[in-house]
C-alpha positions in Angstrom: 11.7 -5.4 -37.1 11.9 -2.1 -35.2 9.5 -3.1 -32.8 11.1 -6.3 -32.3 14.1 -4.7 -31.9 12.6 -2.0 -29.5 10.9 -4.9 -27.1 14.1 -6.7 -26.9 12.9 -9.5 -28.1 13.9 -12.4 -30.8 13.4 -10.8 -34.6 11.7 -14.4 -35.5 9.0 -13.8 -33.1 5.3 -14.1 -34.7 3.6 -10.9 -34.0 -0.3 -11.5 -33.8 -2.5 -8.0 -34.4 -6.2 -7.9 -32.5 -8.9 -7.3 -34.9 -10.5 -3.9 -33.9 -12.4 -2.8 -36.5 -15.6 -3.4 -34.7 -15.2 -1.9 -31.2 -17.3 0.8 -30.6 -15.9 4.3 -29.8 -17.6 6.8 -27.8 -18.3 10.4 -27.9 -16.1 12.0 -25.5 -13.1 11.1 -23.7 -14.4 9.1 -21.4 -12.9 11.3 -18.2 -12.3 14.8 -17.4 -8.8 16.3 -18.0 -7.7 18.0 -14.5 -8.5 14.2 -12.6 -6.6 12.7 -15.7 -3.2 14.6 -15.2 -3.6 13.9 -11.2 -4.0 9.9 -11.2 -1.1 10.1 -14.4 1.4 12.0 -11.9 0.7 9.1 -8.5 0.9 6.6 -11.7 3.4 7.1 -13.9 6.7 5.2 -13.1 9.4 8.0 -14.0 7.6 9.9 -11.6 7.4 7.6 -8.8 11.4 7.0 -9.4 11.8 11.0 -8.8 9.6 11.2 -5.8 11.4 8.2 -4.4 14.7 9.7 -4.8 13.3 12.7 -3.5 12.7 11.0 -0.4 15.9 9.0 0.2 17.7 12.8 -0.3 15.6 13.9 2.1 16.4 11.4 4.1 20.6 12.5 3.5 19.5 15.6 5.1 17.8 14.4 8.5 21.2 11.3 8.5 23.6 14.9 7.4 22.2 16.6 10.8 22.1 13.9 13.3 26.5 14.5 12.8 25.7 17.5 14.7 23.8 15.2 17.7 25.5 13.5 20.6 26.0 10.4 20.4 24.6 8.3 23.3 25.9 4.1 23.8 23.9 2.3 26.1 25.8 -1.1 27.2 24.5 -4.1 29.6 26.0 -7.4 30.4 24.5 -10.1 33.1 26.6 -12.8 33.7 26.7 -15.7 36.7 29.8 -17.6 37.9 29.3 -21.0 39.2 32.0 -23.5 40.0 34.0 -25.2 42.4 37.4 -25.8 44.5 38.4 -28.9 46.2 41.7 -29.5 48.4 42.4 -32.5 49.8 45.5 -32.3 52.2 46.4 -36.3 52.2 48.3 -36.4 55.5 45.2 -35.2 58.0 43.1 -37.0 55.6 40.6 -34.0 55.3 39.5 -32.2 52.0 38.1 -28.5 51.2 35.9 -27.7 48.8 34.7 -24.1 47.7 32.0 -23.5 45.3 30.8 -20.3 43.7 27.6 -19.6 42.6 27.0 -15.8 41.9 25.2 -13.8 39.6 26.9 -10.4 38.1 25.7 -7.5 36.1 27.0 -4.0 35.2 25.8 -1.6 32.9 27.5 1.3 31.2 26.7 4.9 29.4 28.8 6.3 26.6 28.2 9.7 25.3 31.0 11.3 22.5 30.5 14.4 20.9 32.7 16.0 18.3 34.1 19.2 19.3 35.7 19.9 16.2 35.8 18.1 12.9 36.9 20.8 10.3 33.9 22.1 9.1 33.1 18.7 7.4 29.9 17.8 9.2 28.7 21.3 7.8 30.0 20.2 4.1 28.2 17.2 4.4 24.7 18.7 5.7 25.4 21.3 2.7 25.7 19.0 0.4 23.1 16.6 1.1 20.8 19.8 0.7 21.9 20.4 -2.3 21.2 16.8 -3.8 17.2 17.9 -2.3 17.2 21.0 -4.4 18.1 19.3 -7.7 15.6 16.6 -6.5 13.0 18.9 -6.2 13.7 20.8 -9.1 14.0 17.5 -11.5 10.7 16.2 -9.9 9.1 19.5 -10.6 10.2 19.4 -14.7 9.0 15.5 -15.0 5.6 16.7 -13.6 5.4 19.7 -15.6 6.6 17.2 -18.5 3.8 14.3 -17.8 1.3 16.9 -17.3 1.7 18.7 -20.6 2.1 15.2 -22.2 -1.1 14.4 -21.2 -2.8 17.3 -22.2 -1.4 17.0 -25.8 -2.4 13.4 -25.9 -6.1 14.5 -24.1 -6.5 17.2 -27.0 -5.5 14.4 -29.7 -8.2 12.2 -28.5 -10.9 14.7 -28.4 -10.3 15.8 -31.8 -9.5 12.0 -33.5 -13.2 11.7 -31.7 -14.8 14.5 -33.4 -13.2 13.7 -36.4 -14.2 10.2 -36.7 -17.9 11.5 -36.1 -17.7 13.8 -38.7 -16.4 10.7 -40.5 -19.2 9.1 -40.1 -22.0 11.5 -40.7 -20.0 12.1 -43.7 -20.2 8.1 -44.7 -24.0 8.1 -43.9 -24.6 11.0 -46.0 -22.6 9.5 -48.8 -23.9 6.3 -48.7 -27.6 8.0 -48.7 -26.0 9.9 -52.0 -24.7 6.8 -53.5 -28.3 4.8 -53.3 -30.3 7.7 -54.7 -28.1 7.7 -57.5 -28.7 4.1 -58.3 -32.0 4.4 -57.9 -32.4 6.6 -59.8 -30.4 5.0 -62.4 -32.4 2.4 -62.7 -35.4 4.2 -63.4 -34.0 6.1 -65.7 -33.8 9.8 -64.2 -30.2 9.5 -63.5 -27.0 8.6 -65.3 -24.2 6.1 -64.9 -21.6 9.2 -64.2 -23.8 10.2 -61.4 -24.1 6.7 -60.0 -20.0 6.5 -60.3 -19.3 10.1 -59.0 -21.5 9.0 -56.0 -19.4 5.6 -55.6 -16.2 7.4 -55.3 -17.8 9.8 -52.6 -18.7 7.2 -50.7 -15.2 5.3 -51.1 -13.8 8.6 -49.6 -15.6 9.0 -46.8 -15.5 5.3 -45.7 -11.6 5.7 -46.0 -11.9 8.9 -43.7 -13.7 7.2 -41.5 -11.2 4.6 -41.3 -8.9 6.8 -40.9 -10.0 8.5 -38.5 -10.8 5.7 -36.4 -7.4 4.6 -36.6 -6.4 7.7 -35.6 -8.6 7.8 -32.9 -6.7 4.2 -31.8 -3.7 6.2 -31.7 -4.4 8.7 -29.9 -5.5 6.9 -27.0 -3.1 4.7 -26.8 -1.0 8.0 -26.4 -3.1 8.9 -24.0 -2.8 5.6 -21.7 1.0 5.7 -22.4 1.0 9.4 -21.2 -1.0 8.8 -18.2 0.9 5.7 -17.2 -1.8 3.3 -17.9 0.7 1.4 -20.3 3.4 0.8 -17.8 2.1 0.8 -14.6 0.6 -3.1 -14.0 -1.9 -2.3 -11.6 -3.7 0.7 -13.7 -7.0 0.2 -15.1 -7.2 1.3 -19.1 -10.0 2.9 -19.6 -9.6 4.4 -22.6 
């Protein structure tokens, strides 16, 4: 229900789990650290959102000093006049007629410049310089953030990956335990506490090693999440 809740979604919906119990895990993480936290700080969305408002603050900066430019107006208009005028005077029986047909164009140059505005042009550039310092400073902290984010989740990893091999050297040991016991059992060199001391060995150390491949799960699902594999739809997860 809290994850329902979390997605947004309807609390009747059917929530169908992957069986993962066979995929194969490997040995390492399967890429090195340093190019992990680079690709995580182009990838990850709350950092795109603070180098984007970085940018459009920037952008207040350049818009805060062109105030201080002249401003230049560049106007044209072409234009024809065509028509005509007829006069008829009725008692010589003669008529007139003038027609116009001529092309016009002008073209005219503004320039204003504010002599003096009260210091506010200066406010404004001040200000807008200001907004690019907290910018910078808050896209700073998220990539110090996402960086050591990724690190804890990288460290996480490596060890769940060394603890579920140790897990399983452990289960392959026990179960080597557990069938010498029986056998011996059954020819008679051995006893049935031996056989069940052996059993519950090997029942711990295949629960470790599920554990620890859960774990394992976990942890690099933390790391996709911390690299921005989870939320960015065009990354690759290769974890």
């Amino acid at each position: 229900m809290t994850l329902l809740e979390a997605v947004g979604v309807s609390p009747t919906l059917e929530i169908r789990i992957a069986d993962g119990s066979n995929r194969a895990l490997p040995k390492a993480v399967p890429e090195d650290l340093n190019r992990l936290i680079a690709t995580s700080l182009q990838r990850r969305p709350d950092v795109q959102a603070a180098f984007a408002r970085l940018q459009a603050d920037k952008n207040g900066i350049a818009a805060a000093r062109a105030e201080f430019m002249p401003k230049v107006a560049l106007v044209g208009n072409v234009n024809r006049n065509i028509g005509s005028l007829s006069v008829e005077d009725t008692r010589f029986d003669q008529r007139s007629t003038i027609r116009v047909n001529q092309p016009n164009a002008n073209l005219m140059i503004g320039l204003s410049f504010p002599i003096y505005d009260g210091g506010l042009r200066d406010a404004r550039l001040q200000s807008a310089m200001a907004q690019v310092g907290a910018a910078e400073q808050e896209m700073a902290q998220l990539q110090n953030t996402a960086a050591r984010e990724v690190v804890v989740a990288y460290d996480l990893l490596r060890t769940s990956l060394a603890g579920y091999a140790a897990a399983s050297e452990l289960t392959t040991a026990a179960q080597t335990t557990y069938d010498a016991a029986v056998d011996y059992y059954k020819q008679g060199l051995g006893t049935i506490t031996d056989v069940s001391i052996a059993q519950t060995a090997l029942l711990q150390a295949k629960v470790a090693k599920a554990t620890a491949y859960s774990d394992t799960l976990v942890a690099a699902a933390s790391l996709a999440f911390a690299t921005g594999t989870l939320t960015n739809r065009n990354a690759v997860n290769r974890f």
